[in-house]
N, C-alpha and C positions, 0 to 999 in steps of 0.2 A: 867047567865054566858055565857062568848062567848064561842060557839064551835068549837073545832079544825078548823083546816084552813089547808085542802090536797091538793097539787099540785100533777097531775096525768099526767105522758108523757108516749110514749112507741117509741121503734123504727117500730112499723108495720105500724104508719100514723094513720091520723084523721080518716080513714071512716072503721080501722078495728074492730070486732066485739068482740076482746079481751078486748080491749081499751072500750068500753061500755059497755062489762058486770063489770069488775071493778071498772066505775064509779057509776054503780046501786047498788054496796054494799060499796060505800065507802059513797056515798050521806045519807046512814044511820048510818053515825058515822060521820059525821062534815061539813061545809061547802068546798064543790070542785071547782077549778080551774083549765082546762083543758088544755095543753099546750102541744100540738102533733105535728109530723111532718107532715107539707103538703102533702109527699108522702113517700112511702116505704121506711126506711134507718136504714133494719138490714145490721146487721155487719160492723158497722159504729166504734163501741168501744166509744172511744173518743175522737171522728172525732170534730170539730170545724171546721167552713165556715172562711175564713179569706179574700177572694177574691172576696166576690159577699154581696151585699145588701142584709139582712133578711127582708122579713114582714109576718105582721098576719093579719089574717080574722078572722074574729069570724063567730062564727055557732051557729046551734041551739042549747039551752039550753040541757042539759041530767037529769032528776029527780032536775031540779032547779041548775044542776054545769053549771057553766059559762065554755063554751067552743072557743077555742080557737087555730087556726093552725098555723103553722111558717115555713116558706121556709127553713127550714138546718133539721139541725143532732140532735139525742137526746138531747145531751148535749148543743148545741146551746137553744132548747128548755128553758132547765132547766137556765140556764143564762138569755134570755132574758125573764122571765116568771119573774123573778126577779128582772129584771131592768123596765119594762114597765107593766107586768100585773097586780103585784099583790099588796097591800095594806099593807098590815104586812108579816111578817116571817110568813114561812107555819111552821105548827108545825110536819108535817110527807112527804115525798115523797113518793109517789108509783109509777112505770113505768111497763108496760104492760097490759093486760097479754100476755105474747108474744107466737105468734104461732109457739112453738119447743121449742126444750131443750138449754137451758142454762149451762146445767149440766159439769162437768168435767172442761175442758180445754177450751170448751165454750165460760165461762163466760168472758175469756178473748178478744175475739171477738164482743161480744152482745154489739148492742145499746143500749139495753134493760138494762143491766149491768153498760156500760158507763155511762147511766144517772145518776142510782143508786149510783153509785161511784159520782159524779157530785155530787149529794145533800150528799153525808157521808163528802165530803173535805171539804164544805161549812160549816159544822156542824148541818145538817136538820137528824133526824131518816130516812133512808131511806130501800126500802124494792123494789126486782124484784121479780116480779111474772111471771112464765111459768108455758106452758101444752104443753105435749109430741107429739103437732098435730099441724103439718103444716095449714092444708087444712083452707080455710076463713070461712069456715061454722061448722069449732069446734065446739064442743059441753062442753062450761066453766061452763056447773052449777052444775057438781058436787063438785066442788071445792069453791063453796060457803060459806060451813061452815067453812071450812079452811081457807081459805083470810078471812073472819070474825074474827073468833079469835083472828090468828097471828094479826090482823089491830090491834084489840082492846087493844091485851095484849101489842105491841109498844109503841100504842100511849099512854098509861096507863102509864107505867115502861121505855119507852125510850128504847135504845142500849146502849152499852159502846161505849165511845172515840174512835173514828174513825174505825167506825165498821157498816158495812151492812148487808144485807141480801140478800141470791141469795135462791128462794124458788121455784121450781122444782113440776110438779104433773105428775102421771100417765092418761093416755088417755085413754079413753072406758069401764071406772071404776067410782065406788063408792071408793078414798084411802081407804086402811086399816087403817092408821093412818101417825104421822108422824116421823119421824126421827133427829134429830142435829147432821151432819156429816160432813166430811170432802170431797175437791171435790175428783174425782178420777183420779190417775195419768194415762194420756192414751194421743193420739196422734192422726192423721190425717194420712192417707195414702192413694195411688192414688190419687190426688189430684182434676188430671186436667184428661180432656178427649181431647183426640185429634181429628181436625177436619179438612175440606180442605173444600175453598169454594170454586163455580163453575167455577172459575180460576185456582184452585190449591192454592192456597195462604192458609199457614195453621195458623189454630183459635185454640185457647184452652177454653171451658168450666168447670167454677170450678164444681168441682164434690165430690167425697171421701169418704173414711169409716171411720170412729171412731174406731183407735183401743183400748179399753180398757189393762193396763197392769195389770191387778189386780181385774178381774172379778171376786173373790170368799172374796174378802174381805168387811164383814160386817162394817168397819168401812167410806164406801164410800157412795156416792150419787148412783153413777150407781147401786150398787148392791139393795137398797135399793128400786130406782125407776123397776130395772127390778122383784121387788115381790111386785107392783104395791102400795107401798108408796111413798109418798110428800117426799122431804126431804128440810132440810135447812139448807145450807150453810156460817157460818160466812163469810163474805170477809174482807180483809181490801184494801184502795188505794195505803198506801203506802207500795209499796213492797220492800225497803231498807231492804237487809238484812244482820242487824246488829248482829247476832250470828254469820256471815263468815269474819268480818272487819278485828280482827284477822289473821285468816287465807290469806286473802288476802294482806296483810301488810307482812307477811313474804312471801309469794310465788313473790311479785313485789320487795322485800330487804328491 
């Protein structure tokens, strides 16, 4: 029998060390095809390159995946991995593992996500994977058994109709387990830092705290990831919301 066929992007780049421990547990549950960005490009969302030529390099194999770089954005990735790389329909997408959280309000920023979304609208089972740790020299293996499973039980059973998964781990831990929750509703504040350069000419650095509004509610990510559980996120792309049409129809006449 042929085996699965996983396409693997992240928004951290080719040479981050998330992006390769993912492919060393995906390489044992089907054939890999790796399709990363040439350089760094979180918080991209679902950024698309429209003004500048893509290409790709190949690189060295990983555990036998054909790997692969591309000059844009997650999502570029995941389109031209389909139009030039790949041989058949992948049968799963996986993007990451991204270094930080995804979590909350997040996910609406992450390239990491944007991919993910990217293969859910296409119609491919798609899955993000994070760890609660910036630094390049994270430490992803205790979340081995966990990306294991979730992979296997995907790619087994599928997802429903336009339906992702945004999957979240604690950092400096063994998880306790995992969780299926909802994201948590919360916001960004301070955003920017202010700065003046040696002219006086003033600069802004993004910056900011995550305000959570809803820290004590067991039915979220946050609270979940802060008692050092995984959690998983359904998402979906399209965000029509068609329970307000309604409401919207009489407040416009």
């Amino acid at each position: 029998m042929t085996r699965p066929l996983i396409l693997i992007t992240n928004d951290d780049g080719i040479h981050a060390s998330g992006i390769e421990h993912l492919v060393r547990i995906a390489t044992t549950l089907g054939d890999v095809v790796v399709a990363a960005p040439a350089a760094p490009q979180s918080a991209k969302s679902s950024a698309l390159t429209v003004n500048s030529p893509l290409e790709i390099a190949e690189h060295p194999s990983i555990d036998g995946a054909k790997v692969y770089s591309i000059t844009g954005t997650p999502v570029d990735c995941v389109k031209l991995a389909m139009h030039a790389l790949l041989d058949r329909r992948p049968d799963l997408l996986l993007s990451g593992i991204n270094h930080g959280s995804n979590a909350a309000v997040n996910n609406i920023y992450s390239g990491t996500m944007g991919a993910t979304m990217e293969g859910c609208i296409i119609g491919i089972p798609s899955i993000g994977y994070s760890l609660l740790n910036h630094s390049p020299r994270a430490d992803f293996s205790p979340l081995t058994p966990f990306i294991t499973e979730i992979t296997k039980n995907v790619l087994a059973n599928g997802l429903p109709d336009g339906i992702c998964l945004n999957v979240n781990c604690p950092t400096g831990c063994v998880p306790e387990g995992v969780k299926v929750v909802r994201a948590a509703r919360g916001r960004w504040t301070e955003e920017y830092a202010d700065y003046a350069s040696p002219h006086g000419k003033p600069f802004y650095w993004l910056t900011g705290k995550f305000h959570n509004e809803e820290p004590d509610n067991p039915e979220t990510d946050e609270y979940w990831l802060a008692r050092n559980y995984g959690t998983i996120v359904p998402i979906r792309p399209d965000q029509t919301a068609a329970d307000k049409i309604d409401a919207i129809k009489s407040i416009l006449g």
